[in-house]
N, C-alpha and C positions, 0 to 999 in steps of 0.2 A: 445485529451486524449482518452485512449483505457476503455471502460466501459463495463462491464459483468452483467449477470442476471442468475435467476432461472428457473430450469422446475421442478414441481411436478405431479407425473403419480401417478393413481390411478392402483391397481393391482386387481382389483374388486373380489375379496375374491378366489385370485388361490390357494393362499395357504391352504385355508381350505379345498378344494376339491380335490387338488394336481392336477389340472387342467384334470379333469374327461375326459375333451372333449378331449382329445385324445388318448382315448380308450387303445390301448397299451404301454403305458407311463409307465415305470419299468417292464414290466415282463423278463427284463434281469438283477434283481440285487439281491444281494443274503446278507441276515440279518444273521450277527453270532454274539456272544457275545462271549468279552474277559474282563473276571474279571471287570462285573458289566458296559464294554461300548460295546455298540453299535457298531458294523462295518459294513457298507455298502458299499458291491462293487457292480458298475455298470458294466455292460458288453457289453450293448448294444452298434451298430455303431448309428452314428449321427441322430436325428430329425428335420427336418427345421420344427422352429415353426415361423407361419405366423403372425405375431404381429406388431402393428404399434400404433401409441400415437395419442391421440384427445387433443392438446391442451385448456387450459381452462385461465389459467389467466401470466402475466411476471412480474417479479419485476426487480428492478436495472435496469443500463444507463443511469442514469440522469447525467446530469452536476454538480449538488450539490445537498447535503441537503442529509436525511439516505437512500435514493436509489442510492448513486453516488458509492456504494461498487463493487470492479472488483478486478481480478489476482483469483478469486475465486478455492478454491478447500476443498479437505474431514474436515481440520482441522478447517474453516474457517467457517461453518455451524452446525448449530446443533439445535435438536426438542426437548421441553418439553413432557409432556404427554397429554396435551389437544391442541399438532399442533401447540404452536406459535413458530416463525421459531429467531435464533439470529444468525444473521451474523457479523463477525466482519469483518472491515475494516481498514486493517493495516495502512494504506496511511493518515486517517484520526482518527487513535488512539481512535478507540470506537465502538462500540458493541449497533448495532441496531435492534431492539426486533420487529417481526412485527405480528400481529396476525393470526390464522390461515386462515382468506379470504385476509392475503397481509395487511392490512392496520397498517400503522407506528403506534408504541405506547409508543416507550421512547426509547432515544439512552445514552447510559452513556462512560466514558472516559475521553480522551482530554491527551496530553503529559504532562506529568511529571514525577516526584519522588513520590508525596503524594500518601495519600489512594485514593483506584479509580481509579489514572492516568496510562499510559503505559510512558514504552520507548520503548521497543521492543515488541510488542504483536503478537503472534505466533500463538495460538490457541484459542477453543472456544467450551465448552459442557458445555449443560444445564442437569438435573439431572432429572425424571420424574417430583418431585415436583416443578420446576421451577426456582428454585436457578440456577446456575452456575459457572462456571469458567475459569479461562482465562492464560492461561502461556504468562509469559512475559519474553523473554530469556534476556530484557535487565535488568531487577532486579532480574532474576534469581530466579523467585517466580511462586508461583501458587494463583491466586488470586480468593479470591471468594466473590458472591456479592448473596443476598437474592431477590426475584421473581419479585420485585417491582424496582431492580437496586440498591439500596442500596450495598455498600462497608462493609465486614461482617470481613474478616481475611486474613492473607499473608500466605505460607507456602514457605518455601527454597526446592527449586523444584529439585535440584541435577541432578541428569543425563537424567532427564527427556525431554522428548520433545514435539512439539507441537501436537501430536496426544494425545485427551482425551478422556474416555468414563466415565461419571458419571451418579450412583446410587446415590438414595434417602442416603445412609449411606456410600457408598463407592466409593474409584475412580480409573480406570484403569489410567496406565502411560506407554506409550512407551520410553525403555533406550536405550544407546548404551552401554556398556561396552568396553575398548578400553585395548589392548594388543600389547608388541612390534614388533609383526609380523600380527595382522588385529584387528579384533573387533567383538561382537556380537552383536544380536540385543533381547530385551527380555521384556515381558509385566509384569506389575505386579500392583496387585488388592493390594488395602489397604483399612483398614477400621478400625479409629481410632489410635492403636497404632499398628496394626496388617498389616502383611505386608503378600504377598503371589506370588510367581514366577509362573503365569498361563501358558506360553509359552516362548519359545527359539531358537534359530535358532545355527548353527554351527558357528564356527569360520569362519570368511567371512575376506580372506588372501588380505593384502595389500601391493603394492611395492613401490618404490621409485625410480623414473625414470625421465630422460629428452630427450623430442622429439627436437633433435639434429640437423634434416632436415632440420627444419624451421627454425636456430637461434635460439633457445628459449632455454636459459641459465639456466633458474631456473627451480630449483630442485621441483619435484611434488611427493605426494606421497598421492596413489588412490588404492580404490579396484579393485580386477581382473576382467576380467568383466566375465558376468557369477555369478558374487556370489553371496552366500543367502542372503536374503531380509526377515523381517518377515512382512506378507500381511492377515491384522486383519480387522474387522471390527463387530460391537457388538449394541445393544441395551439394555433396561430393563430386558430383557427376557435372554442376556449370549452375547458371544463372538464366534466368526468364524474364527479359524486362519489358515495359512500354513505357515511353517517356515521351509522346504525340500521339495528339486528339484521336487519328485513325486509328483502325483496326489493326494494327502490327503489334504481336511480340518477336522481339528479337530473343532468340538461344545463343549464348555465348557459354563454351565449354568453363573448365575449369581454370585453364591460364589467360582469360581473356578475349580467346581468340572467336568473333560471331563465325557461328556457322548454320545458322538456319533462320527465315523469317518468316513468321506463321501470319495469314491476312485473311480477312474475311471482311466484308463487306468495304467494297471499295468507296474510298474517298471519307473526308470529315465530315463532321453535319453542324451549317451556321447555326452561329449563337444567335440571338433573337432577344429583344426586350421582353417581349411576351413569355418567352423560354426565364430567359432571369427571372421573375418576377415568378414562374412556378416554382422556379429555386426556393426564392426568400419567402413564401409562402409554406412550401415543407422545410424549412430551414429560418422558422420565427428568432428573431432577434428578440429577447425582454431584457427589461434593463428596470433595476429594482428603484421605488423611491417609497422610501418610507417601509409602512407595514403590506404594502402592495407592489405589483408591478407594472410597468406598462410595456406594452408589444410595439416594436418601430412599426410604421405601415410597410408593406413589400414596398411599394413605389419607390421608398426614401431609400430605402437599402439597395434598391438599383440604381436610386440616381447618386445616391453617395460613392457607391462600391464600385458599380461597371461591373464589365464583361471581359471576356476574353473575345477571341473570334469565334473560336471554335467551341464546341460541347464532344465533349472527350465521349471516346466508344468504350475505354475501358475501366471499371474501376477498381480492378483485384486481377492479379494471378498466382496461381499454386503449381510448382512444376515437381513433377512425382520423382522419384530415385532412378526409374524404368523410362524417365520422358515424358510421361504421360502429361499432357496441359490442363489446365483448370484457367477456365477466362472468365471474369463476371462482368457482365456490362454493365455500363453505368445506365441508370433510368431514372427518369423524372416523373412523377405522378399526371394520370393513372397510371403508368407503368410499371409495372414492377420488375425488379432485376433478376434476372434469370444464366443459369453458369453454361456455357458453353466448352464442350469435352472434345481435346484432339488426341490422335495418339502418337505414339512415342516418334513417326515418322514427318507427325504436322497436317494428320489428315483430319477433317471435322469428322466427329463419331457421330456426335449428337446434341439436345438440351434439355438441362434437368430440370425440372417443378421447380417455381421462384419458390416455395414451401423448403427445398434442399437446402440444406448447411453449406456452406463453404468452408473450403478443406483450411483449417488451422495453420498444420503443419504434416508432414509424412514420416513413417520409421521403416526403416529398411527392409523391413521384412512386407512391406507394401501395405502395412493397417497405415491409417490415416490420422490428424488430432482436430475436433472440434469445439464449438462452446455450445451447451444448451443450458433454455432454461427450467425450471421445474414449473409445476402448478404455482409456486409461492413466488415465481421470480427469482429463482436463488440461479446460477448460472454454474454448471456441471461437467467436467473433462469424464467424458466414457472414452473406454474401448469397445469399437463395432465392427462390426463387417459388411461391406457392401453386398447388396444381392441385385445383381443384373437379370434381367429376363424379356 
């Protein structure tokens, strides 16, 4: 069996200081205001900031019992306000709570139809007061349970998906919107009977195509590649989104409301046949016959799939408790993807070694959550702490 864990880094208070120690950290960005938001554009070329992790504690890998949670990723983790950590583990249909020094304190669940149970459980946010909630795409509800594990109400989750971010009163949902030529993607904050469209992304065009080379009869029908993606990520404190190919995160506080937009290198960069075609080359299509397989050629996956226009600048953000930004950009071979660090006011700090982790998730006390993997490939949640220098 394949078993995964945690890393949590500490950010030893960068964000309050916007990481002072290195001196010329933003004097190439420039603050205007557009009708009450915030714009920051950075200007400066690159900073290698020297950073590297001191691990402190692991959780998960075990063969059974609430550590045996693996396939781990952003929906599947989430922090109250006082650090204790709830991971759900799809495989074994329940959501284990563990304290903020690692140690198990109640796992709730188990498959079924009743209150409490899964069938499909998808995701997992706790709220600062400690409640939570759980999407279950296989009863098609959003489940929520009080601090102690207790089973509290169902809600009919509709287009929603497994990414959550929940407030003490309100709860972000990521939708799809689905139209006869692609789909959109869009966030939206509710609170009580109150609903509110925070972010949106374009029409992201889909086709309907069969890779012919291979044999492979049935009809498929997929986005181009290239196309928009909305790439959010939020705490107590607001949301981080980009949902256009440029360089923009926009910050929207806790009720909705944008109030700052972070930019760095100006304007989008065209999409290019050439550019496709590096896609579906790091991005092999196989498609099985028999006791073998065969790889579509790139060509055909460009000429089947398309493009977008544009080739997106971002493809991750992580926004800290304190502000602090986390932006990964997207790259295509040879390039590798590398995280660019703003701080809590939108100024470019710096960029970390494409070898850096990107931040999982964050706990209040400013440690960080990641995935590594071992020698054996087994994949690992530690607690660590950042060391800057």
């Amino acid at each position: 069996m394949c078993h995964r864990s945690l890393v949590f880094i500490s950010l030893c208070g960068i964000w309050a200081s916007g990481c002072a120690s290195n001196g010329d950290a933003g004097h190439d960005s420039v603050h205007t205001d557009s009708a009450g938001v915030e714009i920051v554009s950075n200007t400066s070329p690159d900073r290698t900031l020297s950073w590297s992790l001191n691990h402190r504690l692991t959780l998960g890998g075990a063969d059974e019992g609430p550590e045996s949670f693996y396939q781990l990723s952003r929906p599947l983790v989430s922090f109250d306000d006082e650090g204790s950590m709830f991971v759900l583990n799809r495989q074994a249909f329940q959501v284990a709570k563990f304290s903020p020094g690692g140690q198990f304190e109640f796992a709730i669940g188990g498959e079924g139809e009743g209150p409490g149970e899964f069938l499909r459980p998808r995701g997992v946010a706790s709220a600062p007061n400690g409640s939570f909630y759980v999407f279950d795409s296989g009863k098609g509800r959003l489940l929520r349970f009080s601090r102690d594990g207790s089973a509290e109400d169902e809600v009919v989750a509709g287009s929603a998906g497994a990414r959550l971010l929940a407030f003490d009163a309100a709860l972000v949902t990521h939708h799809h919107r689905y139209f006869s030529d692609g789909y959109s993607e869009y966030l939206q904050l509710t609170e009580g009977s109150d609903t509110l469209l925070v972010a949106g992304t374009g029409l992201a065009q889909t086709r309907s195509f069969r890779y012919e080379s291979c044999g492979f009869g049935m009809g498929i029908t997929g986005p181009v590649i290239f196309a928009p993606e909305l790439v959010w990520h939020g705490h107590k404190g607001g949301i981080a989104v980009n949902s256009e190919p440029g360089y923009v995160v926009n910050v929207f506080d806790e009720v909705g409301n944008l109030v700052r937009s972070v930019r760095r290198f100006d304007g989008a960069r065209l999409a290019t046949t050439e550019l496709a075609d590096v896609w579906a080359k790091a991005n092999p299509v196989r498609v099985r016959r028999g006791t073998g397989e065969c790889v579509v050629p790139s060509e055909e996956v460009v000429e089947k799939r398309g493009y977008a226009e544009y080739v997106p600048w971002v493809s991750d953000v992580a926004f800290a408790p304190g502000g602090t930004l986390w932006v990964q950009r997207y790259a295509l071979p040879p390039d590798t993807s590398v995280i660019d660090v703003f701080d809590a006011t939108g100024v470019y700090v710096g960029t970390l070694d494409p070898a850096f982790p990107f931040p999982m998730a964050f706990l209040p006390n400013g440690d960080f959550l990641i995935s590594e993997r071992d020698n054996l490939d087994v994949e690992r949640l530690v607690i660590a702490s950042l060391v800057t220098r």
